[in-house]
GUDRENRO-451223 format. One record per residue (C-alpha): x, y, z; residue in three letters. Coordinates in steps of 0.5 Angstrom, whole numbers, padded with zeros to 4 digits, always signed. Last residue first. Layout:
% residues N
XYZala ...
% end
This chain:
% residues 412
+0185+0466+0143unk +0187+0474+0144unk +0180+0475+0148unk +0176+0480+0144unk +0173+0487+0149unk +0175+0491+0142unk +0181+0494+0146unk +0183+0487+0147unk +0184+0485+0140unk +0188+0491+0138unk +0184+0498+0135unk +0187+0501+0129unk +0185+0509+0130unk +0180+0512+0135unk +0176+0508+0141unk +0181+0510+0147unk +0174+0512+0150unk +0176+0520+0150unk +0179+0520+0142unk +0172+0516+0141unk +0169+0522+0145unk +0174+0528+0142unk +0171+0525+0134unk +0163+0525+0137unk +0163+0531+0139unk +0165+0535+0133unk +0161+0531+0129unk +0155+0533+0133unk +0158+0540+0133unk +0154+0545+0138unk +0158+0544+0144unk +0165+0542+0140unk +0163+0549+0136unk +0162+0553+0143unk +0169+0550+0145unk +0172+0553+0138unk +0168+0559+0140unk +0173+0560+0147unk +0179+0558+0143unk +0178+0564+0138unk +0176+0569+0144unk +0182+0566+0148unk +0187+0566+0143unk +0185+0573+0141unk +0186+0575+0147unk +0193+0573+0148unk +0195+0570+0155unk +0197+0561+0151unk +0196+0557+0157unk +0190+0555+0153unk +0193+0552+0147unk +0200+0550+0150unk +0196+0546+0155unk +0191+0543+0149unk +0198+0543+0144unk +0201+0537+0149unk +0195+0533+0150unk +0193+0532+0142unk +0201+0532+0141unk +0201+0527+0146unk +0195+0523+0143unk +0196+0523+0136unk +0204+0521+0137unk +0202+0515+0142unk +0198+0513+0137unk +0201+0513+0132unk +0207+0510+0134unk +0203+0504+0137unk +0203+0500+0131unk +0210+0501+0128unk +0212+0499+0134unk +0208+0493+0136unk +0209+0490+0129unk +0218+0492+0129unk +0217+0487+0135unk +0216+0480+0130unk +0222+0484+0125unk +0227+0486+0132unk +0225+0477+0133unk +0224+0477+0141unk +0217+0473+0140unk +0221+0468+0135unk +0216+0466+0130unk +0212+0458+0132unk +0206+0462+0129unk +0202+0461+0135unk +0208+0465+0139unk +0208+0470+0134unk +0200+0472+0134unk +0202+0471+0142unk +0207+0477+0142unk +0204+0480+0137unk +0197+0481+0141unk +0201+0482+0147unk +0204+0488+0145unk +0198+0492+0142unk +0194+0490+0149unk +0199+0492+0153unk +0201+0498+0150unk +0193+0500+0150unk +0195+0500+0158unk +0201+0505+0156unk +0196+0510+0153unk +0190+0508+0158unk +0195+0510+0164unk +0197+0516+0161unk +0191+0519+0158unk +0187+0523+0162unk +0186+0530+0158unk +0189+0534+0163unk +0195+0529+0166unk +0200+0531+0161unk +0204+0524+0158unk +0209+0521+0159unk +0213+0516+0154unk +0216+0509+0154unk +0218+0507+0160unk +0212+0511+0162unk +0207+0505+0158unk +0212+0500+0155unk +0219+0498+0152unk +0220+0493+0148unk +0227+0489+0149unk +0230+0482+0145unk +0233+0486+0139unk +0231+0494+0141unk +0224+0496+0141unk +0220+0503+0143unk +0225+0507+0140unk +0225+0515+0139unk +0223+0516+0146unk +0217+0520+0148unk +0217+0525+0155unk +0213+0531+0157unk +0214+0532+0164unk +0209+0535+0169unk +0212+0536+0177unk +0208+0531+0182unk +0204+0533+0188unk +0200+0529+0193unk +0195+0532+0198unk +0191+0527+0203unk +0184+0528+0203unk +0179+0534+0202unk +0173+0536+0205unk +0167+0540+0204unk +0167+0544+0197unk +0162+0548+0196unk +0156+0547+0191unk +0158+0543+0186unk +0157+0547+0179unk +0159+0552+0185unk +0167+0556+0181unk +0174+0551+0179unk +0178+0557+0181unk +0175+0560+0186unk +0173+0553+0189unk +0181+0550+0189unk +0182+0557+0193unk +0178+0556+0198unk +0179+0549+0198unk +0186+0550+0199unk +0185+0555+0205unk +0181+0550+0209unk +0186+0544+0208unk +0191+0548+0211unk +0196+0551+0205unk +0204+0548+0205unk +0202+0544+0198unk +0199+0552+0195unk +0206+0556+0197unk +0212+0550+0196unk +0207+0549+0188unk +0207+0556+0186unk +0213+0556+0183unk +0212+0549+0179unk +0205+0553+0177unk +0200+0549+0179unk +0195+0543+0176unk +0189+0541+0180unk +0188+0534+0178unk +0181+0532+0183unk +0177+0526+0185unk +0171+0526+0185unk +0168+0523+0192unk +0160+0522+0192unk +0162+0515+0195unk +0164+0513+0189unk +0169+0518+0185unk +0167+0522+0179unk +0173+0526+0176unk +0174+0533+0177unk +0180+0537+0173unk +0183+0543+0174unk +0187+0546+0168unk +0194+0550+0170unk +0195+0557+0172unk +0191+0562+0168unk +0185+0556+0168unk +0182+0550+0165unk +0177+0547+0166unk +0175+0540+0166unk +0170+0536+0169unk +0168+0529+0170unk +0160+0527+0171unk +0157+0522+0173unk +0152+0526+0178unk +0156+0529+0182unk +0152+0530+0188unk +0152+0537+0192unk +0155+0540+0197unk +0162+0538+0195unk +0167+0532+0197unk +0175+0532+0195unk +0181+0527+0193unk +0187+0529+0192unk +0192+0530+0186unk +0197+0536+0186unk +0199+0537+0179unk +0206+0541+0177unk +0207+0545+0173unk +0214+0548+0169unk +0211+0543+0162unk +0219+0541+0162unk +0220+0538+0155unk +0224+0531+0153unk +0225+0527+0148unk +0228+0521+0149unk +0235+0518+0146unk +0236+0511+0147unk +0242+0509+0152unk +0240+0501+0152unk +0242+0501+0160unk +0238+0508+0160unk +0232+0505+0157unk +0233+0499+0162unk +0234+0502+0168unk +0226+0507+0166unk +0226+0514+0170unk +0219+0515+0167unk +0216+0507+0169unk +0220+0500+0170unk +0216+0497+0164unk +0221+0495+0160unk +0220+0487+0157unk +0225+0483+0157unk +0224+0477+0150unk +0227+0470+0150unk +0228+0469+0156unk +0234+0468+0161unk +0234+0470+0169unk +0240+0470+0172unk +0239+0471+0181unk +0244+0474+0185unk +0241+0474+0192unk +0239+0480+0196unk +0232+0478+0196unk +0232+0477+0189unk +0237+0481+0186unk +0238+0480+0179unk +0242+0479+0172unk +0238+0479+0166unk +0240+0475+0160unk +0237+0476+0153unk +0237+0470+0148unk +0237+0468+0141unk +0242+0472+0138unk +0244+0475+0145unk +0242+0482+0149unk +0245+0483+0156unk +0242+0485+0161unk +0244+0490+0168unk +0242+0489+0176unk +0235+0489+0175unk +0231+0489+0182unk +0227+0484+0187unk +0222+0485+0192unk +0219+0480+0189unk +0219+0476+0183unk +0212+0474+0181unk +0213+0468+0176unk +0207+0468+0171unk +0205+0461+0169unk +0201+0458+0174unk +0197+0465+0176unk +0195+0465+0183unk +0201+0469+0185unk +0199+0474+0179unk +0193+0476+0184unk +0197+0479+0188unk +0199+0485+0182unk +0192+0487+0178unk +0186+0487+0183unk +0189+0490+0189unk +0193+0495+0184unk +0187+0497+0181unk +0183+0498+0188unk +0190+0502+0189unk +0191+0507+0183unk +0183+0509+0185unk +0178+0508+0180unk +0174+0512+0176unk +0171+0510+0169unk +0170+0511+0161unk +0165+0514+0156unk +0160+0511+0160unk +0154+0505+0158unk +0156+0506+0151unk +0151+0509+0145unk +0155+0515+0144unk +0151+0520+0144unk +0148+0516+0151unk +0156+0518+0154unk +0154+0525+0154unk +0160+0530+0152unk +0159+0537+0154unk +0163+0543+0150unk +0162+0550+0155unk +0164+0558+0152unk +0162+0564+0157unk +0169+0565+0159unk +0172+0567+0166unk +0175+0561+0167unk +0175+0555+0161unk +0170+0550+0160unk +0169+0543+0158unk +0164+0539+0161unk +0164+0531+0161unk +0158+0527+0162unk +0158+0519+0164unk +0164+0517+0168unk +0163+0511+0172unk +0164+0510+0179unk +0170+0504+0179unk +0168+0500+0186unk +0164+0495+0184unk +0167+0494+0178unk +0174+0491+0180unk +0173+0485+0180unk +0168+0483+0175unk +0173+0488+0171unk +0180+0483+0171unk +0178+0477+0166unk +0183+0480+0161unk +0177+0482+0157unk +0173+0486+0161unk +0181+0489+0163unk +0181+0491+0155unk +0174+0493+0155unk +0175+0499+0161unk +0181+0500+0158unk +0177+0502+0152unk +0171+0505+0156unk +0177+0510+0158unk +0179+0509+0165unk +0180+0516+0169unk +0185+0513+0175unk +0185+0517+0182unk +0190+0517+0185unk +0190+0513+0192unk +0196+0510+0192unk +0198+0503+0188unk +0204+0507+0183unk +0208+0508+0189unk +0208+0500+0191unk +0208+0501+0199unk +0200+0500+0200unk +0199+0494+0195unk +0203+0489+0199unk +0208+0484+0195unk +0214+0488+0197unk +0217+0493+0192unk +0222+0493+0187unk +0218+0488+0182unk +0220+0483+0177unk +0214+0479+0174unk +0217+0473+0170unk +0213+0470+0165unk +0213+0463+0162unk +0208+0463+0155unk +0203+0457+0152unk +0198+0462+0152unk +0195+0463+0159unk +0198+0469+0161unk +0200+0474+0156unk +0195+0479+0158unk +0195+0479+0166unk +0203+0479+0165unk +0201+0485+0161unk +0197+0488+0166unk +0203+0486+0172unk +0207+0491+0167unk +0203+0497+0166unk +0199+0497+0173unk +0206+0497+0176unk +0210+0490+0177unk +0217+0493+0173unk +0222+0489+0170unk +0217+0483+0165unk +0220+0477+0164unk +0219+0474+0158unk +0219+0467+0155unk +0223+0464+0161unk +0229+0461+0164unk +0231+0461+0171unk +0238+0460+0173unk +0239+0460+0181unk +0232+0456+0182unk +0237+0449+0182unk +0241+0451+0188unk +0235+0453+0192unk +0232+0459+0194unk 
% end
């Protein structure tokens, strides 16, 4: 590195090269903007945790997010689309189906791995002119100004001082620049963890994503390609050590008890990753010249696949007042320009976490009264038009105010 790359100013430099942060160097690139990318880990989509084999449910808004970030055509041929999903709980007769057709969409939403969208979102930042990509690279401390923030980081294990007018927090749930500002965060241990894998079953699926909620934890199914679905199995956290040490054989047999035929017999399953679940929300999402992202910001349950479509709609809001500010020659680090992006993502971010948060709760929930009452509220959603078409907007990422990517519109 030379002597005049010590001290690099930029307009926004984002902590955090994870699907949330390299999107929104996607989304602010090509509108006048210098952004720096920081990220911990190697230019190689194998070593960065957030580009694993997950599988990643995309509502139809993300989906139109990244069509219009330019992303999709490159992504589309190995995302599977999710046409139906069926609801149901173990043991009882009641079942709610969503059909993409009822909805006048092509899919509800898609399928894709963590790391066929990773390969699509982080290298390709390096062919991007006005987006420097940082890495390996870590965040040493900040320090906010009137009309500046400064970023003291180590690039390739050499101090580096980076300025701009705007740090952006995309560095996950155990976010530095969150705890370097001490904001308050509201916390809650669901006591489960979801082992993720991907699995195989006798017959195709069809486009379809399953829910089904059981005694120990929802167990989801999504539509992978290569007739693969994906597969969120949520235990007990006690539970874990016992069902993560099974063979392959023993896990099947169990995951098929608990989720039943509609696919024939489960034949194979993948590597086995687990993740305890935490619900996590902050009080702030800005501070004078920060604003928090995607887990930086709030962690969602898995049960209804909202997590990264959540941080993604982040991207799209944030963006949109950032370039909107820039246009007007506004100051884009200005608490009264980010004050915007707070306020529009609050209510969002309390629907859907107060949606996903009271559905564990509801069906963890032993009485018999609960569970008969719950059992006609999903035969409701099933016979209810109305009823369907208010979870299938909450499902696309279609309910509310809806930023410019999020309606497929560029931001020019």
């Amino acid at each position: 590195m030379s002597e005049s790359e010590v001290h690099q100013r930029y307009d926004v430099v984002i902590v955090g090269g994870g699907m949330v942060g390299a999107s929104l160097a996607h989304a602010l690139s090509g509108h006048g903007l210098t952004i720096a990318v920081i990220e911990s880990y190697p230019l190689n989509t194998s070593s960065q945790p957030s580009y694993d084999d997950r599988a990643i449910a995309l509502s139809y808004g993300s989906k139109r997010i990244l069509d219009a970030l330019g992303l999709w055509s490159k992504l589309a041929s190995s995302a599977e689309a999710i046409k139906k999903i069926h609801v149901s709980e173990q043991g009882q007769f009641g079942f709610a189906r969503l059909d993409h057709q009822e909805e006048g969409v092509e899919a509800l939403g898609y399928v894709v791995t963590a790391r066929d969208l990773g390969s699509v979102l982080l290298p390709t930042l390096t062919d991007v002119d006005d987006v420097s990509l940082l890495c390996p690279a870590t965040l040493e401390d900040f320090s906010q100004e009137d009309n500046r923030v400064t970023a003291n980081v180590l690039i390739d294990e050499k101090p580096v001082t980076l300025q701009a007018k705007l740090l952006v927090a995309a560095d996950g749930g155990q976010s530095r620049v969150r705890e370097q500002l001490g904001i308050k965060v509201k916390a809650a241990d669901y006591g489960q963890s979801a082992i993720i894998s991907n699995v195989s079953t006798q017959q195709p699926h069809n486009n379809i994503a399953y829910e089904r909620f059981t005694t120990t934890g929802p167990v989801a199914l999504l539509p992978m390609t290569e007739n693969r679905s994906g597969l969120v199995y949520t235990v007990k956290n006690e539970q874990q050590h016992a069902v993560m040490t099974l063979s392959d054989d023993e896990f099947l047999q169990q995951l098929q008890l608990r989720f039943g035929y509609r696919l024939g017999k489960f034949t194979r399953i993948g590597k086995r990753f687990v993740y305890e679940l935490k619900y996590k929300q902050v009080e702030e999402h800005i501070r004078h010249r920060v604003a928090l992202i995607g887990n930086a910001a709030h962690t969602v349950h898995p049960v209804a696949g909202q997590g990264f479509n959540l941080g993604i709609r982040d991207v799209a809001a944030l963006a949109e007042v950032i370039v909107q500010a820039h246009n007007a020659n506004a100051d884009i680090g200005e608490l009264s320009v980010l004050s915007e992006y707070e306020h529009w993502r609050k209510h969002d971010h309390r629907n859907v976490m107060t949606a996903t948060d009271s559905m564990v709760k509801l069906f963890e929930n032993p009485l018999s009264a609960v569970r008969v009452a719950r059992n006609a509220g999903i035969l409701a959603v099933d016979l209810l038009p109305g009823a369907r078409h208010l979870i299938s907007r909450f499902a696309m990422g279609l309910a509310g105010k809806q930023p410019k990517l999020s309606r497929g519109v560029p931001l020019d």
